[in-house]
Backbone bond lengths (Angstrom), bond angles and torsions (degrees), N, CA, C in turn:
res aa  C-N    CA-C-N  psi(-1)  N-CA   C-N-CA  omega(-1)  CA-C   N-CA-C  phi
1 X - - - 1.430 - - 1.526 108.46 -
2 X 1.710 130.24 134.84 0.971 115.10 154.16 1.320 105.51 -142.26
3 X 1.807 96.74 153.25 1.207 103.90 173.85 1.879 116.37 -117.72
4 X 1.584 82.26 -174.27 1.773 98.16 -166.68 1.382 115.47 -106.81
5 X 1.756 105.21 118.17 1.090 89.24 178.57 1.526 110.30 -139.66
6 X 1.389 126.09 156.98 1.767 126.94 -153.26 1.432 85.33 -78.53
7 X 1.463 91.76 151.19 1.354 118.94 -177.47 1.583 114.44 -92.31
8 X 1.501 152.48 161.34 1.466 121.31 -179.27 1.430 90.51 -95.26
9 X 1.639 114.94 177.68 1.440 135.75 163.64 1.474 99.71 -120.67
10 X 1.653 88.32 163.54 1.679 86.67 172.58 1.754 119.07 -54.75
11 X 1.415 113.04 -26.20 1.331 101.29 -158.10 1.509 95.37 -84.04
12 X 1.439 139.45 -0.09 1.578 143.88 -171.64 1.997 92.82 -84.87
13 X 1.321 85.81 -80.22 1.562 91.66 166.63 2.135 90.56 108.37
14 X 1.060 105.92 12.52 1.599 114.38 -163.24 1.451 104.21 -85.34
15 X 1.502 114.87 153.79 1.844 114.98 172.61 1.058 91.70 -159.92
16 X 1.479 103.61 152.32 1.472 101.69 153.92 1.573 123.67 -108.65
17 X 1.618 117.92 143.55 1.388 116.16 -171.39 1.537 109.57 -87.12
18 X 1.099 120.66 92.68 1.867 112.82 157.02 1.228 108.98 -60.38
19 X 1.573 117.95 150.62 1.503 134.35 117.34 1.236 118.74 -144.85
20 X 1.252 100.61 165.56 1.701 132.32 179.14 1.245 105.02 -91.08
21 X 1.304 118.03 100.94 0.996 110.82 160.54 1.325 151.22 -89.24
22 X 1.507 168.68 -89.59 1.591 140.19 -169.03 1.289 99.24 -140.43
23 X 1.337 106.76 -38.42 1.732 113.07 170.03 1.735 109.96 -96.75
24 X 1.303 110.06 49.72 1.767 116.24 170.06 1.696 114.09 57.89
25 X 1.182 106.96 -8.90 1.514 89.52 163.43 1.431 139.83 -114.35
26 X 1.129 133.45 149.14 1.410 136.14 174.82 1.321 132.34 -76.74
27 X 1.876 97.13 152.61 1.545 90.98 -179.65 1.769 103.66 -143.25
28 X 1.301 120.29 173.23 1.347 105.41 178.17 1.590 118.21 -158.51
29 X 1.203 132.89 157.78 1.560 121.47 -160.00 1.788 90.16 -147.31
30 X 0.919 106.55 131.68 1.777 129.63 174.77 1.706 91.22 -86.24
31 X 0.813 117.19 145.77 1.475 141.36 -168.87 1.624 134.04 -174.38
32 X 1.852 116.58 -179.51 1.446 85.25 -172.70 1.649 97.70 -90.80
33 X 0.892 129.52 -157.24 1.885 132.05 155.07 1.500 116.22 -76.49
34 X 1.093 124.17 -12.88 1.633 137.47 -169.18 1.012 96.83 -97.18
35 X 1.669 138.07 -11.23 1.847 133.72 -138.37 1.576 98.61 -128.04
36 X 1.788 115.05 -19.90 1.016 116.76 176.67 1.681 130.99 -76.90
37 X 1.352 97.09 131.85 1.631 97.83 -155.04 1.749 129.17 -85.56
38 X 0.959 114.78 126.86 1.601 105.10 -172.29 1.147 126.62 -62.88
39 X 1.755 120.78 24.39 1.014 149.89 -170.29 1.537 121.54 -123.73
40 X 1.312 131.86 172.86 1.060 120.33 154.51 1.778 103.71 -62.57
41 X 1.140 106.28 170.51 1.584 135.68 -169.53 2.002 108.14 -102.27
42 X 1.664 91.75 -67.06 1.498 91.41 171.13 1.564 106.14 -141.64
43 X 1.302 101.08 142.13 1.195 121.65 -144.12 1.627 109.48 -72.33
44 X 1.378 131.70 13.96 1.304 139.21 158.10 1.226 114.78 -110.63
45 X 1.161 131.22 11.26 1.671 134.39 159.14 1.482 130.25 -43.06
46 X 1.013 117.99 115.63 1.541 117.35 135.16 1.246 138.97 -13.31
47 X 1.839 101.07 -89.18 1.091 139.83 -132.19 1.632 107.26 -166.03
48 X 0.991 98.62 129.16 1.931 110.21 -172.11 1.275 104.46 -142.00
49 X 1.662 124.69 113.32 1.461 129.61 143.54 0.970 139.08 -113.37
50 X 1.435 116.77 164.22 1.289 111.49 -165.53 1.335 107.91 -105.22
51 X 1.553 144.96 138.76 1.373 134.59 -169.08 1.660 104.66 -152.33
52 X 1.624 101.94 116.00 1.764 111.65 -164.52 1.723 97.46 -74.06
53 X 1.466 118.28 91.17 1.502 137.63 161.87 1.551 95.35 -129.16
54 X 1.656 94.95 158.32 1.668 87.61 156.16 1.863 90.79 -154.72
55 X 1.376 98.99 78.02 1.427 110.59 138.32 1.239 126.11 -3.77
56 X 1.756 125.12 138.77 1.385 119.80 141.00 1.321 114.33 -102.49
57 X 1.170 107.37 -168.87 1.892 114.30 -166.43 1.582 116.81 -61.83
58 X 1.679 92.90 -50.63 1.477 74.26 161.58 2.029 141.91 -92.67
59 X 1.587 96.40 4.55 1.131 103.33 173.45 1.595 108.24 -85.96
60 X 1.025 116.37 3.07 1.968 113.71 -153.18 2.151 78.35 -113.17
61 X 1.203 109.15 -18.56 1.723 124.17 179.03 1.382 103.81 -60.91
62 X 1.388 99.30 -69.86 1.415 127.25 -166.94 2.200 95.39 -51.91
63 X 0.884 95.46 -59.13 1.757 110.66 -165.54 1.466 90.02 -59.70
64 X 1.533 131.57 -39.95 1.934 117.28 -179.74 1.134 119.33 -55.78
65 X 1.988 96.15 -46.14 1.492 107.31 -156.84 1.764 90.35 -70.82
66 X 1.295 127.38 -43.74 1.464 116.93 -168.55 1.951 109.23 -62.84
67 X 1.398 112.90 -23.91 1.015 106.24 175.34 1.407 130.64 -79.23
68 X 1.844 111.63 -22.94 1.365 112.42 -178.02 1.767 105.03 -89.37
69 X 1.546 93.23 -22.02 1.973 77.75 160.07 1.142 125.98 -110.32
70 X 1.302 124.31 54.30 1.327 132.83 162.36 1.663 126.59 73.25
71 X 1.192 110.61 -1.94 1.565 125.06 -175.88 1.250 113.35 -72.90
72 X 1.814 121.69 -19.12 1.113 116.08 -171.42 1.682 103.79 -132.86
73 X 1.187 156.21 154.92 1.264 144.37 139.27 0.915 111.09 -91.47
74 X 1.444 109.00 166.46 1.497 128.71 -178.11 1.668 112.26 -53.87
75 X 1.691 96.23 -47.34 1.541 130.25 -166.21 2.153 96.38 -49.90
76 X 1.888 101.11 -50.82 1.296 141.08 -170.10 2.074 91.76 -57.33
77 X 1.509 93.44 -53.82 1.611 91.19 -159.42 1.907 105.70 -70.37
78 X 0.951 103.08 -28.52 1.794 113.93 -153.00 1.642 92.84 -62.44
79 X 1.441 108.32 -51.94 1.600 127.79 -171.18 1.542 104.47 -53.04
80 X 1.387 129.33 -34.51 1.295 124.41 179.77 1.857 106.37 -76.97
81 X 1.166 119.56 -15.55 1.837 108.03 172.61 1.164 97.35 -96.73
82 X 1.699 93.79 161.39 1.145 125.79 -161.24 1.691 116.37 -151.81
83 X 1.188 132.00 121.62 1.675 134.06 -178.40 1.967 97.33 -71.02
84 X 1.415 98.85 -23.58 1.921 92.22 178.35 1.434 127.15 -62.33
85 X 1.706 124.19 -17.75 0.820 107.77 -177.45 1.686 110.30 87.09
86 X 1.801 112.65 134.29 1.584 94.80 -178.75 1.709 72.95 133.26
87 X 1.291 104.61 -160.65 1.308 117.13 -172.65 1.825 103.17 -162.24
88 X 1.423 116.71 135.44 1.449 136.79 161.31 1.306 135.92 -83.06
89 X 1.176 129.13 80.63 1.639 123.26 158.87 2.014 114.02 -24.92
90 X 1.072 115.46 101.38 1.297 121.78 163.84 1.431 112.41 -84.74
91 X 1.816 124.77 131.39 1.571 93.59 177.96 1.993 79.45 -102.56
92 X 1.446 95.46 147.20 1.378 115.34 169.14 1.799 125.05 -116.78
């Protein structure tokens, strides 16, 4: 199955934050681009990226569950955002 989801533009300013966290699973927060922290995010992380989608609740659902069972990588998710604007088919 995949779904569609808008991509940000500069004028949105939107991302979404992945990480991996310590016990193998993922989590992720839609946010603005200004909000993202030069830090870890949550404090059992790995690994934190940033990937220009901006998801809704249940599409940002769909994108965990494919990530904590292995259907998607991180490597997999990043490649579908985009600063152009437009929209991405994710298959999840």
């Amino acid at each position: 199955m995949n779904i569609t989801v808008k991509n940000t533009t500069p004028d949105t300013a939107r991302v979404t934050l992945v990480g991996e966290l310590q016990d193998g699973s993922f989590n992720a927060k839609v946010m603005a681009e200004t909000d993202v922290p030069y830090t870890r995010y949550w404090d059992n992380e790995l690994e934190q990226r940033i990937v220009y989608i901006q998801p809704d609740a249940e599409q940002l659902k769909s994108i965990l569950a494919a990530l904590n069972e292995r259907r998607l990588s991180l490597d997999e998710l990043q490649n579908y955002g985009s600063s152009a604007g437009g929209t991405s088919s994710i298959p999840v």
